[in-house]
N, C-alpha and C positions, 0 to 999 in steps of 0.2 A: 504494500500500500504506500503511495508516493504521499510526500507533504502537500502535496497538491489536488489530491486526487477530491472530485466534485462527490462528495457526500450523500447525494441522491442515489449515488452509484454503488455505495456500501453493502456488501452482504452482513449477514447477521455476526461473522466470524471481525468484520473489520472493526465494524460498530461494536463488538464484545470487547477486542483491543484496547480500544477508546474505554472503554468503562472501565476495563482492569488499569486503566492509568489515572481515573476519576478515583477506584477505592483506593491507589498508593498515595494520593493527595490528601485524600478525607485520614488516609491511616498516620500521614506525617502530622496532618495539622494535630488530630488524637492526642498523640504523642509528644507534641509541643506545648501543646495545650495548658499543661499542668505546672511547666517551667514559667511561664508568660502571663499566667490569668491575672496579676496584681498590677500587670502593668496598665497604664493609658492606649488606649489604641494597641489591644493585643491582637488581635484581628491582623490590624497592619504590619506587624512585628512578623507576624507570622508566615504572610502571604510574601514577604521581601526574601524573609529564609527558604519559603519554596521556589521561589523564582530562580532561586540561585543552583536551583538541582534541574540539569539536562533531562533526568530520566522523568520527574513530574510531569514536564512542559506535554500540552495539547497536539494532536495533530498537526504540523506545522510549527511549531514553536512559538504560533500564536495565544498567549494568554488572554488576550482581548475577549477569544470567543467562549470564554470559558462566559461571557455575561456579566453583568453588573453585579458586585457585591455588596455587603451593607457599607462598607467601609468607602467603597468606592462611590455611591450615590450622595449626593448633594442631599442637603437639608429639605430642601424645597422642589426637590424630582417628586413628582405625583406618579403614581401607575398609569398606565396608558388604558385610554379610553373603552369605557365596552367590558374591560374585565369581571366584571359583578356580573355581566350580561352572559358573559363567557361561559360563566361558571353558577349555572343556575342549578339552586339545589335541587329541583325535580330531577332532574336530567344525571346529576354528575354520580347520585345514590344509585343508579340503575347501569353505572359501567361494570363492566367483569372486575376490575381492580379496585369498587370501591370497598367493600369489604378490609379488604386490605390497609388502604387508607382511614378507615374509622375506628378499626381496631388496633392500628397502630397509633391512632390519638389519642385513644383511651389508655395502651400499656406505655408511652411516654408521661402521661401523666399520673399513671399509679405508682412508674418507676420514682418518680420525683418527689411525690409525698411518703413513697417509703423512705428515699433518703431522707427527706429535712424532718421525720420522726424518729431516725434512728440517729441521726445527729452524730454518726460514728466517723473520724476525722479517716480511717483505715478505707472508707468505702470511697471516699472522693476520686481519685485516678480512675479505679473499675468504674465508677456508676459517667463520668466524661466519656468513658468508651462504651459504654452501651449505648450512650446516650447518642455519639456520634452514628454510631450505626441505625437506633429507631429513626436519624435524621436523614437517613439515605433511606431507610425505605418509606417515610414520607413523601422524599423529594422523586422516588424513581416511580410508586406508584400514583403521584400525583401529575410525573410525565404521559403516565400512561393514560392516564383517566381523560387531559387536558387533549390528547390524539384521537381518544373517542369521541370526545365530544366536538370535535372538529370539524363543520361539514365538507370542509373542503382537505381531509386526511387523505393525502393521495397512498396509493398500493404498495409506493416505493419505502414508504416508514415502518412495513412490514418486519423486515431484518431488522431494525430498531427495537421495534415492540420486542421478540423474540429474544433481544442478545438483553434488554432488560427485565423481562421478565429472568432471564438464566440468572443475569447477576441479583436480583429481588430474592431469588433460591438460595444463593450462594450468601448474601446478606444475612437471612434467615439460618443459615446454619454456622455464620460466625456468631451470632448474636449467644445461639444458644450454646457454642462453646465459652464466651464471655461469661453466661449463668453459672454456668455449670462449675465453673473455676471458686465460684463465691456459695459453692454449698458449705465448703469447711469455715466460712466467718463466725456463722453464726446461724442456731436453729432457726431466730426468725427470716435470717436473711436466704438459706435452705428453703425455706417456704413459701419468701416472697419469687424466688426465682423459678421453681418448681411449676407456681402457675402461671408467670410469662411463657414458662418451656410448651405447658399445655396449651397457651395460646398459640404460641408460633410453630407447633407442630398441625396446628389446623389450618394458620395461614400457608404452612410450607403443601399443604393437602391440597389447597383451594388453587397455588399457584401453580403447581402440577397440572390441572385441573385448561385454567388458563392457559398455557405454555402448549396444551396440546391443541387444544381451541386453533391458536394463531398456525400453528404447523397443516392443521387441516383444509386454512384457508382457500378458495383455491381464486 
């Protein structure tokens, strides 16, 4: 696959690439994360340290397309027009991926009020990296949802859809080796993880489920 190569053109295999270079990003910032969170503009601090690694950089070595960041937007940038419209709740409840999306709304925010109850300083690093991954499958089943509801989703986004749902799988089952690392903390923390695992073994069912969907297309 050239630096160049027109994207529209992508098989599922190219576009997977792409994403396995999307989770070494999310995985450095993870891992930064912990060093930097006291600073001012940690965000920024962060994304200059990535810059500075060949292997993170985008198809092309353009960072630009990687889209606007928080860090990156102006105070006074609105979202673009229509979005609310975009994204009507009738509509976006009845895609294959929202499930996925609402249940992972829900285990981001049980994950969160178990930490700040358990108020244990030992869980902070773990509970950033779980955290950063419910945020990939947020943002990847929220790619998917925003392609359905698309009326103008042309055929070609296909391999897209498909190399995202693999890596939504592949998500789902670092998530749950994250859990699974933090049964010996502690019996509550053994049982807070235990039912994320039974959640996300229903969504890694349902994604299965999806993934053969898009394969069958014709």
């Amino acid at each position: 696959m050239s630096p160049d190569s027109d994207r529209e053109n992508w098989n599922e295999f190219d576009w997977e690439l792409e994403l396995r270079r999307d989770d070494a990003r999310v995985n450095a910032y993870a891992a930064d994360l912990p060093k930097y969170i006291d600073l001012p503009d940690e965000d920024g601090v962060i994304m200059n340290r990535m810059r500075k690694r060949p292997d993170l950089a985008p198809a092309g070595g353009d960072w630009s397309k990687l889209g606007p960041v928080p860090y990156d937007r102006g105070e006074d940038e609105e979202d673009e027009d229509g979005e609310e419209d975009f994204r009507q709740e009738s509509s976006w409840k009845k895609t294959p991926c929202a499930p996925v999306y609402r249940t992972t709304g829900r285990l981001v925010r049980d994950w969160c009020a178990f930490y700040a109850s358990a108020g244990e300083r030992g869980l902070l690093v773990p509970t950033m990296r779980i955290l950063c991954l419910y945020g990939k499958l947020l943002a990847r089943s929220g790619d998917m949802i925003d392609m359905a509801l698309d009326p103008e989703d042309p055929p070609s986004s296909r391999p897209l859809k498909i190399a995202l749902c693999k890596r939504l799988l592949a998500d789902v089952n670092t998530l749950m080796g994250e859990l699974f690392k933090l049964h010996a903390f502690s019996r509550e923390a053994e049982r807070k993880c235990q039912e994320h695992e039974d959640a996300l073994t229903r969504l890694h069912d349902l994604l299965l489920d999806v993934l053969s969907s898009l394969r069958t297309e014709s």
